[in-house]
C-alpha positions in Angstrom: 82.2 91.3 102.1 84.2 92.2 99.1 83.6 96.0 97.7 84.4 96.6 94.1 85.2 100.4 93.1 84.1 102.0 89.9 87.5 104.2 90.2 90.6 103.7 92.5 92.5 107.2 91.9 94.3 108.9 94.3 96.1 112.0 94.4 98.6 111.7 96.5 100.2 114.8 97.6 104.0 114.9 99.2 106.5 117.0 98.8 109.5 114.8 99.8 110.6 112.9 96.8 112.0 109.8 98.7 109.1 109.1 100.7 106.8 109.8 98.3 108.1 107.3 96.0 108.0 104.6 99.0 104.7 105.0 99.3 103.4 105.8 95.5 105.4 102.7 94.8 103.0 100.4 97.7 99.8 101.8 96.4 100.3 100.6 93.0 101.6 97.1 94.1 97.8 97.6 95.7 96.9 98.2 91.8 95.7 101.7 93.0 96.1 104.9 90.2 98.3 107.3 91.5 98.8 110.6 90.9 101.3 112.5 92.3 101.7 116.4 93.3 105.0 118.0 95.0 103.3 121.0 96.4 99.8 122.5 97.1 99.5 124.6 93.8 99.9 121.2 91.6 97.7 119.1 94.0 94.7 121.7 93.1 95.3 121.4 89.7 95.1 117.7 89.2 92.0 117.7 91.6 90.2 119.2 89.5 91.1 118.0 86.4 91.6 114.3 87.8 88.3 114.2 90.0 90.5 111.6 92.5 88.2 109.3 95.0 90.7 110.1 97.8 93.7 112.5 98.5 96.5 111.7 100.6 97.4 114.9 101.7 100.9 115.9 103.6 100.1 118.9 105.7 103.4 121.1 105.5 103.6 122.2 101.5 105.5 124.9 99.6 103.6 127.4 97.5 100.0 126.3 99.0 99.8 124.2 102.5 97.5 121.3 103.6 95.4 123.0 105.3 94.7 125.6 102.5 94.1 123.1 100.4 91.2 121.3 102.3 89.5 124.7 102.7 89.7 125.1 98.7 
């Protein structure tokens, strides 16, 4: 069974440049919309202007941490 999404954004929130590029990069070959954030204060801000469907979220942040983040 095939399931069809009305939205495929994610945020996508890492705050090493290289592997965050690897893995952007693979999403969108998936034809995913990615949005990217560096640190925990930029990931809240484009979840809630963005509304993503799911957040890839790296734990260990500057500014703002994972965890911090999930309890926003």
């Amino acid at each position: 069974m095939d399931f069809i999404l009305d939205s495929e954004a994610i945020l996508f929130v890492e705050d090493d440049r290289k592997i965050g590029n690897i893995i952007k990069g693979h999403l969108e070959q998936e034809n995913f919309i990615v949005m990217t954030a560096c640190d925990g204060e930029g990931a809240l801000l484009l979840f809630y202007k963005e509304e993503p469907d799911l957040i890839l979220l790296d734990l260990m942040l500057s500014k703002l941490g994972g965890m911090d983040i999930l309890k926003k």
